[in-house]
VMD Tcl script that draws the C-alpha trace (Angstrom):
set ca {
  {19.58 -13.26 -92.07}
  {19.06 -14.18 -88.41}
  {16.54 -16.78 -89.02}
  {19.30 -18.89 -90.79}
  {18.25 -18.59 -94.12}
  {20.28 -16.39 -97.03}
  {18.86 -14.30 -99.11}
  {20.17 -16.18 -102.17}
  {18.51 -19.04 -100.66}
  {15.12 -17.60 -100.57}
  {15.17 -15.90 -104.03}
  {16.36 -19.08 -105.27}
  {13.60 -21.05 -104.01}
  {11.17 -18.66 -104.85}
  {12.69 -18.73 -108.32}
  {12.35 -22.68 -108.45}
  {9.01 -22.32 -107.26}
  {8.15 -19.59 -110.39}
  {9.81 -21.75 -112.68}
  {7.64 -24.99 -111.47}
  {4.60 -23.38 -111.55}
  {4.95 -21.87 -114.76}
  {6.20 -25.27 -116.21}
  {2.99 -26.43 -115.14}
  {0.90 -23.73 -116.42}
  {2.42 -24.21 -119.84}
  {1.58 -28.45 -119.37}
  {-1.75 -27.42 -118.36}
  {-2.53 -25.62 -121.69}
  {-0.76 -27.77 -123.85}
  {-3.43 -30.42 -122.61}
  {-6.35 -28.04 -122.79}
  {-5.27 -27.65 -126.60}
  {-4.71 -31.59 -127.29}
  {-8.21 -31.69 -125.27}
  {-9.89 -29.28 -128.30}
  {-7.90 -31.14 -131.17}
  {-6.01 -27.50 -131.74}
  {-3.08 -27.66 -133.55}
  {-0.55 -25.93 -131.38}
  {0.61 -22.93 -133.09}
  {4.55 -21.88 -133.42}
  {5.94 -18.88 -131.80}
  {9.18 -18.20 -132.75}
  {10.30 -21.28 -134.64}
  {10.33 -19.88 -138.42}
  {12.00 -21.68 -140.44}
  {14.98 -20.80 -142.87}
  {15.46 -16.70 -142.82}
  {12.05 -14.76 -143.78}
  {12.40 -11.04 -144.92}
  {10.05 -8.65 -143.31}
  {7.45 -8.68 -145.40}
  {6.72 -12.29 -145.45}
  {7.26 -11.88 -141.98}
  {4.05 -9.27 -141.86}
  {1.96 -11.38 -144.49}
  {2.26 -14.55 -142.51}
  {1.44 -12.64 -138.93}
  {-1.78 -10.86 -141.39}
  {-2.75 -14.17 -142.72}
  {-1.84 -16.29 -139.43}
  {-3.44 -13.95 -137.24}
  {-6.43 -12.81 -139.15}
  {-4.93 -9.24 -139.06}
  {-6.61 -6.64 -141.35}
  {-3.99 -4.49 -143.05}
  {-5.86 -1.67 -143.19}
  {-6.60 -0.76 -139.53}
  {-4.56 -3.43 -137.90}
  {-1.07 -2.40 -139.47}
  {0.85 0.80 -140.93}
  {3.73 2.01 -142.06}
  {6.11 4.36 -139.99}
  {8.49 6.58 -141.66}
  {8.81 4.07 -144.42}
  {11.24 2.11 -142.38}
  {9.18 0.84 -139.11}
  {6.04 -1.97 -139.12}
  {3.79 -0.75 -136.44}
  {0.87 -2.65 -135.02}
  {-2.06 -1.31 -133.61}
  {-3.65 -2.83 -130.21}
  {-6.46 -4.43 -132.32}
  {-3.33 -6.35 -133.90}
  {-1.59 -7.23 -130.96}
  {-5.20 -8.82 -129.27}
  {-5.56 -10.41 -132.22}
  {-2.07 -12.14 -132.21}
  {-2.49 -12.75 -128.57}
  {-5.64 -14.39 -128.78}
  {-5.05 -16.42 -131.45}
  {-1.88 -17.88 -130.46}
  {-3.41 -17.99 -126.73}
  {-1.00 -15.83 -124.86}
  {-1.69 -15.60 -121.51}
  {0.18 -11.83 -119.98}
  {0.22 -11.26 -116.12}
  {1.37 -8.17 -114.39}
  {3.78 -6.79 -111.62}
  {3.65 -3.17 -111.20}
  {7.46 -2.33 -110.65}
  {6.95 1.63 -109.96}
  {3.87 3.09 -109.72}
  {4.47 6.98 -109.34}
  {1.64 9.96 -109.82}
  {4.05 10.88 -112.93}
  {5.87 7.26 -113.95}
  {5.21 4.07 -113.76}
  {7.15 1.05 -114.67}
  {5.27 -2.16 -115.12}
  {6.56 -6.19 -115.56}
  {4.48 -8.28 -118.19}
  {5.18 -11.63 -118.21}
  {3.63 -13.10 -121.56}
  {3.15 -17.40 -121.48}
  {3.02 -18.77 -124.77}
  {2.41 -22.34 -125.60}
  {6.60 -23.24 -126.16}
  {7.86 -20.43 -124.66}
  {7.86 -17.81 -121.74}
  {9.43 -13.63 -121.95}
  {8.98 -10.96 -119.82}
  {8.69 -7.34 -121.03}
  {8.81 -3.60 -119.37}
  {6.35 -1.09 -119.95}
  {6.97 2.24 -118.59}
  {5.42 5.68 -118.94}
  {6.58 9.51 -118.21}
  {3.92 12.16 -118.16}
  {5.33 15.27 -119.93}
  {7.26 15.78 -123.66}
  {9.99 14.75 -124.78}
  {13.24 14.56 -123.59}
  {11.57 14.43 -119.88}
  {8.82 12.34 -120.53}
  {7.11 9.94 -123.08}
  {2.99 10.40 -122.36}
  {0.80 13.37 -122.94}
  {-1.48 12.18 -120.65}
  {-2.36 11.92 -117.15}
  {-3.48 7.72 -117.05}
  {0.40 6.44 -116.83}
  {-0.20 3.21 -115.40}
  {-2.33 2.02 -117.95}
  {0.40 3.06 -120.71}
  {2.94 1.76 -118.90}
  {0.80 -1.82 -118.82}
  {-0.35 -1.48 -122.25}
  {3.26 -1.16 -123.79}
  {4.45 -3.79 -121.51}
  {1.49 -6.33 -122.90}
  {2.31 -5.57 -126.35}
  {6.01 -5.72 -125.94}
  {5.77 -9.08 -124.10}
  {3.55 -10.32 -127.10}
  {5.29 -9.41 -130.02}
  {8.44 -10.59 -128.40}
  {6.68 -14.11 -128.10}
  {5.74 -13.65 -131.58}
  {9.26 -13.23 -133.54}
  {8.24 -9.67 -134.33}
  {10.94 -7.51 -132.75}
  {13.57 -8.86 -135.18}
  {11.82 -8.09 -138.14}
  {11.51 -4.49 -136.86}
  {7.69 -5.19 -135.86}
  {6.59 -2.41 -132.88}
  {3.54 -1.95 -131.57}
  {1.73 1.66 -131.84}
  {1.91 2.46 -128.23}
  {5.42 2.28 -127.30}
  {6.54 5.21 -128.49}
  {4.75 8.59 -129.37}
  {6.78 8.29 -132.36}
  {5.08 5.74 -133.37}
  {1.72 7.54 -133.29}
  {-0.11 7.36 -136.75}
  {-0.95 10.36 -138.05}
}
mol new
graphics top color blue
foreach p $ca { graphics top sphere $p radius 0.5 }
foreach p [lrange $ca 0 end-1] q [lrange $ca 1 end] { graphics top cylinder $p $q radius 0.2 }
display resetview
């Protein structure tokens, strides 16, 4: 670059700077939570292997989940969470999700959540395709919001544990529509 600085350099920088800040974002709410006497809660520290469905009654009980319009059944072989599940989990365990739109496109979008946890940080993608299967993934016309809706509840559930007990959240595929 002709003012003497590298790209690398920059990026790297800037990186150091992300990393600082959220380092003291994540201080800053550990001390708001010793501050209310909450007991911090654990994200992805289980302990010992869990099957699935202790898994799902822990995140019910945990969580305050209601089975019954929270949580269903996919095919028999998927967990699928609703939105009213995944708020629930993120406000509970105090998950804070911030947003970089990536593409935004009359037709796709692609959109960056980046979900901050009490122990632990994960980004997610979200992205949405107007038009049916194979060429696109939405029915309908608000993209950006689906694309930022499955990123949120992709970035939460990660933060969670719930991706490897085959835990999904209702929105990220049209699959996964209940019926």
């Amino acid at each position: 670059m002709s003012n003497g600085h590298s790209a690398e350099g920059i990026e790297a920088t800037c990186q150091e700077e992300d990393d600082w800040h959220q380092q003291q974002y994540l201080e800053e709410q550990q001390m708001q939570a010793e501050e209310k006497n909450v007991k911090p809660i654990k994200t992805r520290q289980a302990k010992g292997k869990e099957s699935k469905k202790e898994f799902l009654t822990k995140l019910v009980t945990d969580h305050g989940l209601i089975p019954e319009e929270d949580i269903f059944n996919k095919d028999g072989k998927w967990a699928i969470i609703k939105l009213t599940g995944v708020e629930k989990i993120q406000n509970n365990l105090n998950i804070k999700v911030k947003f970089e739109s990536v593409v935004i496109q009359k037709d796709f979008s692609v959109i960056k959540a980046t979900a901050i946890g009490q122990h632990e940080v994960v980004e997610s993608y979200g992205s949405a395709a107007k038009g049916k299967h194979p060429d696109g993934n939405v029915s309908h016309s608000y993209v950006v919001e689906m694309a930022e809706k499955r990123a949120k509840n992709r970035a939460v559930l990660k933060l969670c544990g719930a991706y490897k007990y085959g835990v999904y959240s209702e929105d990220e595929s049209e699959d996964f529509r209940q019926e």
